[in-house]
PAMIGU-837562 format. One record per atom (N, C-alpha, C): residue in three letters; atom name; x, y negated, z. Coordinates in steps of 0.05 Angstrom, whole numbers, plus 5000, padded with zeros to 4 digits. Example, Ala and Ser with C-alpha at 12.3 -4.5 7.8 and 13.67 -1.06 7.14 Angstrom:
2
<pt gufi="ALA" zavex="N" xx="5264" yy="5114" zz="5156"/>
<pt gufi="ALA" zavex="CA" xx="5246" yy="5090" zz="5156"/>
<pt gufi="ALA" zavex="C" xx="5264" yy="5066" zz="5156"/>
<pt gufi="SER" zavex="N" xx="5257" yy="5045" zz="5142"/>
<pt gufi="SER" zavex="CA" xx="5273" yy="5021" zz="5143"/>
<pt gufi="SER" zavex="C" xx="5258" yy="4999" zz="5157"/>
//
This chain:
71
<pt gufi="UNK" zavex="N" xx="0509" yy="6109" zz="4589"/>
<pt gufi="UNK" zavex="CA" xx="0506" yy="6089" zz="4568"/>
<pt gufi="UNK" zavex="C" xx="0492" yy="6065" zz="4580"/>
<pt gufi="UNK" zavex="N" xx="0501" yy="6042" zz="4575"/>
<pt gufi="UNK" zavex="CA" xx="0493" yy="6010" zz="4592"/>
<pt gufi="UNK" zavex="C" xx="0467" yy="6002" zz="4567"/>
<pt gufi="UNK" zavex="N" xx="0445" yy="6003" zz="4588"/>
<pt gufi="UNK" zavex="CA" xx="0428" yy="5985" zz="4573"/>
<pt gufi="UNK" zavex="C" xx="0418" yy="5977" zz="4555"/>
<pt gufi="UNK" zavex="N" xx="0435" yy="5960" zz="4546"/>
<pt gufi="UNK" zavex="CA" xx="0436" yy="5942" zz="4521"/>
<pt gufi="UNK" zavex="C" xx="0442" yy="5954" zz="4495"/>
<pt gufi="UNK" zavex="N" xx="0464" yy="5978" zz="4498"/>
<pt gufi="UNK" zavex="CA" xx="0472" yy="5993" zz="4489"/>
<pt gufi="UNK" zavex="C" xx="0453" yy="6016" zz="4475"/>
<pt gufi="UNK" zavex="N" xx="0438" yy="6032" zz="4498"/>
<pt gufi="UNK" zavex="CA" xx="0414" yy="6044" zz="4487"/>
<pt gufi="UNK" zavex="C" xx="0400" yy="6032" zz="4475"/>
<pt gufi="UNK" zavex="N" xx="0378" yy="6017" zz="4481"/>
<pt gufi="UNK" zavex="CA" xx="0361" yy="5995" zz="4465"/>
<pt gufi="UNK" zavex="C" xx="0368" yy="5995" zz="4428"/>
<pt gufi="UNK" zavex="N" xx="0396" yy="5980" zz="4434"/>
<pt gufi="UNK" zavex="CA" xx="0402" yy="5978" zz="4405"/>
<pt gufi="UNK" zavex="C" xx="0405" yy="6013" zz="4389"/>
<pt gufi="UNK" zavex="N" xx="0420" yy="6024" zz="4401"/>
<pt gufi="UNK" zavex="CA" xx="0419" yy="6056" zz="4385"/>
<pt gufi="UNK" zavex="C" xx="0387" yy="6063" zz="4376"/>
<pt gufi="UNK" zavex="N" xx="0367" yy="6055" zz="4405"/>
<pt gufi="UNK" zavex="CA" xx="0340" yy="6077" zz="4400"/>
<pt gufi="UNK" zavex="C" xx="0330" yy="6068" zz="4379"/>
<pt gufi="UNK" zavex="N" xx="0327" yy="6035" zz="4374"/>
<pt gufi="UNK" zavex="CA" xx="0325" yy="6013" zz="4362"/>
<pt gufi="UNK" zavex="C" xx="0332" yy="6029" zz="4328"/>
<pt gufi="UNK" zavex="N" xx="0358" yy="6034" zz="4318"/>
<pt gufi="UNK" zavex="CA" xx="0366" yy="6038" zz="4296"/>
<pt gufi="UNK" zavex="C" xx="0370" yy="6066" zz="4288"/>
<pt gufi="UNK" zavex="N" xx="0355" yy="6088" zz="4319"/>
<pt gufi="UNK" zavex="CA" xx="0346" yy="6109" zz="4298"/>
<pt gufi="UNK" zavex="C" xx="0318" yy="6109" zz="4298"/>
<pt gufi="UNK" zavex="N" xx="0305" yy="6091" zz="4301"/>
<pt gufi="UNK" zavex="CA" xx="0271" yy="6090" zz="4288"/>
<pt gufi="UNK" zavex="C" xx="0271" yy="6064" zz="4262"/>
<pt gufi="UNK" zavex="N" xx="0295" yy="6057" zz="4254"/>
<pt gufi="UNK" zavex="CA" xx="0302" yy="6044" zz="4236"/>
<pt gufi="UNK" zavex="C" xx="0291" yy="6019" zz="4238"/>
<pt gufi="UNK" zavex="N" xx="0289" yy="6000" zz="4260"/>
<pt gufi="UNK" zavex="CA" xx="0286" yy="5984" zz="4274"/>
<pt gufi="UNK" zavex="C" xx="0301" yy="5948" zz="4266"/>
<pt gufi="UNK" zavex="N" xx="0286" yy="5937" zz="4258"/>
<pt gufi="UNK" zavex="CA" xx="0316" yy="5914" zz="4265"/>
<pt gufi="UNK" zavex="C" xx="0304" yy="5896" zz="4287"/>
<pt gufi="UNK" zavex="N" xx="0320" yy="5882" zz="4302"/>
<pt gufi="UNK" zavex="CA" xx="0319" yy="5861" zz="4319"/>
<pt gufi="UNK" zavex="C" xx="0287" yy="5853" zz="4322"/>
<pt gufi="UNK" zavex="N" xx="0285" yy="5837" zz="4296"/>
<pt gufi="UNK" zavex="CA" xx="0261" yy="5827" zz="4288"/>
<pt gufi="UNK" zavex="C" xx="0236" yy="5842" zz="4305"/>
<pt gufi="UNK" zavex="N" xx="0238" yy="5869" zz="4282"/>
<pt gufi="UNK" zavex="CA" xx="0217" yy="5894" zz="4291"/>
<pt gufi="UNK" zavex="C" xx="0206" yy="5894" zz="4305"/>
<pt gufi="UNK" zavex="N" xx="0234" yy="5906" zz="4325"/>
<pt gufi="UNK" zavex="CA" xx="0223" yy="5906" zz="4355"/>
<pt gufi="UNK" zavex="C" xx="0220" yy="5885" zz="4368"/>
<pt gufi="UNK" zavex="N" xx="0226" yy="5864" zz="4366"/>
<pt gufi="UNK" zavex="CA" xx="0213" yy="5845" zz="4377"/>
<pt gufi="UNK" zavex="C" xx="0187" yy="5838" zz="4379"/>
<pt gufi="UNK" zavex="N" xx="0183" yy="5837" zz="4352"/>
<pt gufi="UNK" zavex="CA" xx="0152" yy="5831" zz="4343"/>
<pt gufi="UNK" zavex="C" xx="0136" yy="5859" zz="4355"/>
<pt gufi="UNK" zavex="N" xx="0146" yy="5878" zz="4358"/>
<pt gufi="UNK" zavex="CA" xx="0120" yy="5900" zz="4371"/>
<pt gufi="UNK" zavex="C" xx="0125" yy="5906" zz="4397"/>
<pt gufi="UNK" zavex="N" xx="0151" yy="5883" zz="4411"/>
<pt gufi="UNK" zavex="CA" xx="0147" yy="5880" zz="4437"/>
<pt gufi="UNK" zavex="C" xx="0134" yy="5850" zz="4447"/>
<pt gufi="UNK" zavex="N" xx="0121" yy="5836" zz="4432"/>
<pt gufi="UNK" zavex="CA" xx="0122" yy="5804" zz="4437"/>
<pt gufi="UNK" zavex="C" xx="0135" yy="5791" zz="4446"/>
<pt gufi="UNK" zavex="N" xx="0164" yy="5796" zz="4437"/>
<pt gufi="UNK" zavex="CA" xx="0182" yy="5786" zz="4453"/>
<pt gufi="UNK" zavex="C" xx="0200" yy="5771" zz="4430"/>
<pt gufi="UNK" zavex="N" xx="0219" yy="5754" zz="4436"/>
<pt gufi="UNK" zavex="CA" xx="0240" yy="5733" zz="4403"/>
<pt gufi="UNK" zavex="C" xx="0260" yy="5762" zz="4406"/>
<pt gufi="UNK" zavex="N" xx="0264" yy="5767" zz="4380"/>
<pt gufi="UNK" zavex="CA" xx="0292" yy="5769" zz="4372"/>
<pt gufi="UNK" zavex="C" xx="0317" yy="5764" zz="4390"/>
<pt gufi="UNK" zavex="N" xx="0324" yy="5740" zz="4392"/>
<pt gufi="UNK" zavex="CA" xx="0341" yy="5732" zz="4406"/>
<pt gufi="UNK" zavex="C" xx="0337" yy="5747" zz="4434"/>
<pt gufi="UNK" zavex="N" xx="0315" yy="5747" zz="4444"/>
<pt gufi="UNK" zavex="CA" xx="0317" yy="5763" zz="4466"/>
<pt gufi="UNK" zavex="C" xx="0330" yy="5791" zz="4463"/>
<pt gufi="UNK" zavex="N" xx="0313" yy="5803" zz="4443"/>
<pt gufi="UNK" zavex="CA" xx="0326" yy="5829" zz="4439"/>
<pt gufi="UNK" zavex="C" xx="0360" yy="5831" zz="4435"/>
<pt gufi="UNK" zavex="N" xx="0363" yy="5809" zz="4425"/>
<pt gufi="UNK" zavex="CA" xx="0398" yy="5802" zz="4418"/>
<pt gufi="UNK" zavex="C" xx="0409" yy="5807" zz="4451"/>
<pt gufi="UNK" zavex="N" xx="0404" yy="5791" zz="4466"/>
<pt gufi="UNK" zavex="CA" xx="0411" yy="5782" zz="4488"/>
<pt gufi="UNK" zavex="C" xx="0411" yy="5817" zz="4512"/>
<pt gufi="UNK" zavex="N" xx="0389" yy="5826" zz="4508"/>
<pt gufi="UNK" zavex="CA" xx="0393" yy="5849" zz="4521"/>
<pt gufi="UNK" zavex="C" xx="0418" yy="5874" zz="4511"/>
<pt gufi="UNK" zavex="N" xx="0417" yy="5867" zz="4486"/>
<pt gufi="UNK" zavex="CA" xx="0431" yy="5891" zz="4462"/>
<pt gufi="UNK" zavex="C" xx="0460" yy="5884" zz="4475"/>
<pt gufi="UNK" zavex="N" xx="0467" yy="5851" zz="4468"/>
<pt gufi="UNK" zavex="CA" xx="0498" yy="5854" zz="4476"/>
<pt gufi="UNK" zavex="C" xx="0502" yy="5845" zz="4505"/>
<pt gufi="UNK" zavex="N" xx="0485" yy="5846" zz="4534"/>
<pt gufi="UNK" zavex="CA" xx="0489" yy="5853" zz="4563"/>
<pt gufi="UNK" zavex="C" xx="0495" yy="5823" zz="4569"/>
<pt gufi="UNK" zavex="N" xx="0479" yy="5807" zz="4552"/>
<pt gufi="UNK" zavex="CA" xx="0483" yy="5776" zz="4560"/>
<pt gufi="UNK" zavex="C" xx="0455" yy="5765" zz="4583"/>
<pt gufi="UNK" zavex="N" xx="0432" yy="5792" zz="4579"/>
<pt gufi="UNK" zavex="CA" xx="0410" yy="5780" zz="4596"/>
<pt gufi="UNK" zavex="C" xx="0402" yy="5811" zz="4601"/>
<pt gufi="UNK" zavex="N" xx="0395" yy="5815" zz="4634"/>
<pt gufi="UNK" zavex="CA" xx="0387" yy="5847" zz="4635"/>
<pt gufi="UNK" zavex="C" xx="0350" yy="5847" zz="4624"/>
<pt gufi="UNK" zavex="N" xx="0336" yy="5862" zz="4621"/>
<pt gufi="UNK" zavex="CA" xx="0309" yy="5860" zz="4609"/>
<pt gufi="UNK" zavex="C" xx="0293" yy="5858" zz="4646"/>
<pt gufi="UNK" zavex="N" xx="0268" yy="5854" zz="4649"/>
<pt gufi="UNK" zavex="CA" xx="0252" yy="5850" zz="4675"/>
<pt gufi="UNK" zavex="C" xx="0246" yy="5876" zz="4678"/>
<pt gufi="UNK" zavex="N" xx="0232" yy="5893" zz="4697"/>
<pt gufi="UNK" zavex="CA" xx="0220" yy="5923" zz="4688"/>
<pt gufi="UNK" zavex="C" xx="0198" yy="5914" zz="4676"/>
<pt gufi="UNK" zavex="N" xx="0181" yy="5902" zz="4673"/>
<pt gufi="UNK" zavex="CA" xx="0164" yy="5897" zz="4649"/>
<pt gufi="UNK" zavex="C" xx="0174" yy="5889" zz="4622"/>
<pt gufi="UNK" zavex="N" xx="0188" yy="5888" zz="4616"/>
<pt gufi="UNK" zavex="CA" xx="0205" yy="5884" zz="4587"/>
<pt gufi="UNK" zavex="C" xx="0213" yy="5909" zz="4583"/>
<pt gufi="UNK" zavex="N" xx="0224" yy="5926" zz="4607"/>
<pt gufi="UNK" zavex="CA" xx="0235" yy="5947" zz="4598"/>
<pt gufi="UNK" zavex="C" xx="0210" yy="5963" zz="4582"/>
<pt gufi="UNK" zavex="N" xx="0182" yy="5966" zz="4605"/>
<pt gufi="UNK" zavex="CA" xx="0158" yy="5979" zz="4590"/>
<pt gufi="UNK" zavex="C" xx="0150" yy="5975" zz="4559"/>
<pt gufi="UNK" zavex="N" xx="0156" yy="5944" zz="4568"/>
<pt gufi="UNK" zavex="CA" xx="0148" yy="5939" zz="4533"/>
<pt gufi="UNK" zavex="C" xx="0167" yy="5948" zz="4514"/>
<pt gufi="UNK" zavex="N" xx="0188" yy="5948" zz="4513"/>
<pt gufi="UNK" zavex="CA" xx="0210" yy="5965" zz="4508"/>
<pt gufi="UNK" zavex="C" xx="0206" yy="5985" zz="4495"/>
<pt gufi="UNK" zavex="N" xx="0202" yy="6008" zz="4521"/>
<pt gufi="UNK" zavex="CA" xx="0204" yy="6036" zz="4513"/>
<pt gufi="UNK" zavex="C" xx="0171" yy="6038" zz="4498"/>
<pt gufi="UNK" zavex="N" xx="0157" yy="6028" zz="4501"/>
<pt gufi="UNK" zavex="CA" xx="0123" yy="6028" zz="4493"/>
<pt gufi="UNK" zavex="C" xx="0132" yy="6029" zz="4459"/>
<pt gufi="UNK" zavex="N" xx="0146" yy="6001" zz="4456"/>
<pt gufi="UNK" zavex="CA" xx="0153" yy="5995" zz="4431"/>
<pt gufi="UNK" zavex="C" xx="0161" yy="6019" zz="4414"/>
<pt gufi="UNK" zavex="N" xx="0187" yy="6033" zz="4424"/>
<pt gufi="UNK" zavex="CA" xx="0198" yy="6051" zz="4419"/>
<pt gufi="UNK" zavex="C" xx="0177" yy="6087" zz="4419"/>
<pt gufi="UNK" zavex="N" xx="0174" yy="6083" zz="4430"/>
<pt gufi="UNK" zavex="CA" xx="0151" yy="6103" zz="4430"/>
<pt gufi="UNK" zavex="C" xx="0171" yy="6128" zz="4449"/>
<pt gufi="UNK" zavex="N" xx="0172" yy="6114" zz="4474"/>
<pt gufi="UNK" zavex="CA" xx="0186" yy="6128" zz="4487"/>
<pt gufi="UNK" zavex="C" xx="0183" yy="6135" zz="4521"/>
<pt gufi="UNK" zavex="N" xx="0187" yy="6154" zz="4539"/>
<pt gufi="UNK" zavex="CA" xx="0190" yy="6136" zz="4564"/>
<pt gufi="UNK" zavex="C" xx="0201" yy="6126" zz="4580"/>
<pt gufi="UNK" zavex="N" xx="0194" yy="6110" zz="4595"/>
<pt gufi="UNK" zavex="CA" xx="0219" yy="6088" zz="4608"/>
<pt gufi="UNK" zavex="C" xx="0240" yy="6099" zz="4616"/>
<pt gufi="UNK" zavex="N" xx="0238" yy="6124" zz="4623"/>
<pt gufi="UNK" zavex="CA" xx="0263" yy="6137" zz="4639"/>
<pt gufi="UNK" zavex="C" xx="0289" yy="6138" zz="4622"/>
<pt gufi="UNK" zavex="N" xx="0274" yy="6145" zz="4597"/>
<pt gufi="UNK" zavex="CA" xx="0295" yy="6141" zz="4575"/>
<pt gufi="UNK" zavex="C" xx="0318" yy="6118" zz="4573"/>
<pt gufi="UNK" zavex="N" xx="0310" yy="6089" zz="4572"/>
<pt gufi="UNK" zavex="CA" xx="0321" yy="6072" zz="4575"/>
<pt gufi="UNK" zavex="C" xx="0342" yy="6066" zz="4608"/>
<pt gufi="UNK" zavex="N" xx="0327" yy="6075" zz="4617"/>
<pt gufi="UNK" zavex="CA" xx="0349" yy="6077" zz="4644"/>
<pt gufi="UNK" zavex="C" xx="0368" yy="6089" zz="4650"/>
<pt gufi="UNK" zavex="N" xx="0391" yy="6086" zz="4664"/>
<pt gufi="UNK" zavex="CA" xx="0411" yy="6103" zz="4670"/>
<pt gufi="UNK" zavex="C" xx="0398" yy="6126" zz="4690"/>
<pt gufi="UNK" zavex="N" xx="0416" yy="6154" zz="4698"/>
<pt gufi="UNK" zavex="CA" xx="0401" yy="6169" zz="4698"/>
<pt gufi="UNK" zavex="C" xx="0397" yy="6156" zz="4734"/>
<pt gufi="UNK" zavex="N" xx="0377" yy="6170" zz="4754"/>
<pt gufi="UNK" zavex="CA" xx="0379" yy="6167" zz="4781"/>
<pt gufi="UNK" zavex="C" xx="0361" yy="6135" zz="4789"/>
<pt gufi="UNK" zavex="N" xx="0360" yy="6122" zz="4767"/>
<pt gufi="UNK" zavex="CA" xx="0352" yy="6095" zz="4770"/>
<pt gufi="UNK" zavex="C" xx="0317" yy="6090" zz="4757"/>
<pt gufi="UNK" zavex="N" xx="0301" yy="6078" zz="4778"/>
<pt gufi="UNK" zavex="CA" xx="0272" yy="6079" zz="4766"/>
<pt gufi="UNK" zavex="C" xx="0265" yy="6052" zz="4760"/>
<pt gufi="UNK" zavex="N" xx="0283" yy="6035" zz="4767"/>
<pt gufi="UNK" zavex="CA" xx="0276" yy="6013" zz="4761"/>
<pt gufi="UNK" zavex="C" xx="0305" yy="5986" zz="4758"/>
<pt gufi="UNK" zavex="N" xx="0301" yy="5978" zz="4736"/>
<pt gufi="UNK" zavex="CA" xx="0338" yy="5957" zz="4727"/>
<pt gufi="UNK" zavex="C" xx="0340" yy="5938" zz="4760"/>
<pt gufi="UNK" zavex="N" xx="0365" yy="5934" zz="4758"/>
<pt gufi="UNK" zavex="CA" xx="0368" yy="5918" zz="4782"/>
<pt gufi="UNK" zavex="C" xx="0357" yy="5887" zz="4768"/>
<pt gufi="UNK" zavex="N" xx="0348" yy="5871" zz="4793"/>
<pt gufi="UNK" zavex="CA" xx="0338" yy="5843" zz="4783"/>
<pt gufi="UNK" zavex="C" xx="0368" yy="5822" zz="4785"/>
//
């Protein structure tokens, strides 16, 4: 599963919108938009804030084999 893709799923089963997580990652919306539909990849510190947000661990968000997003 790509990325952007997870995010948005983990996103809408903790009943999440855009907004949400943005605001409990300090990050815009629009960003969160931008990662969701693979228009911008996240930094690995975005990703932390991310999965933090989510209440998750980073590994989660990654494809499997991979410890860190390509830049």
């Amino acid at each position: 599963m790509a990325l952007g893709h997870r995010i948005a799923t983990l996103r809408r089963e903790r009943g999440y919108s855009q907004d949400d997580l943005a605001d409990r990652c300090g990050l815009e919306r629009r960003t969160i938009q931008r990662y969701e539909n693979a228009v911008r990849t996240p930094s690995y510190v975005e990703i932390l804030l991310i999965a933090d947000a989510l209440s998750i661990p980073t590994r989660d968000l990654l494809p499997p084999g991979r410890s860190k997003p390509r830049d």
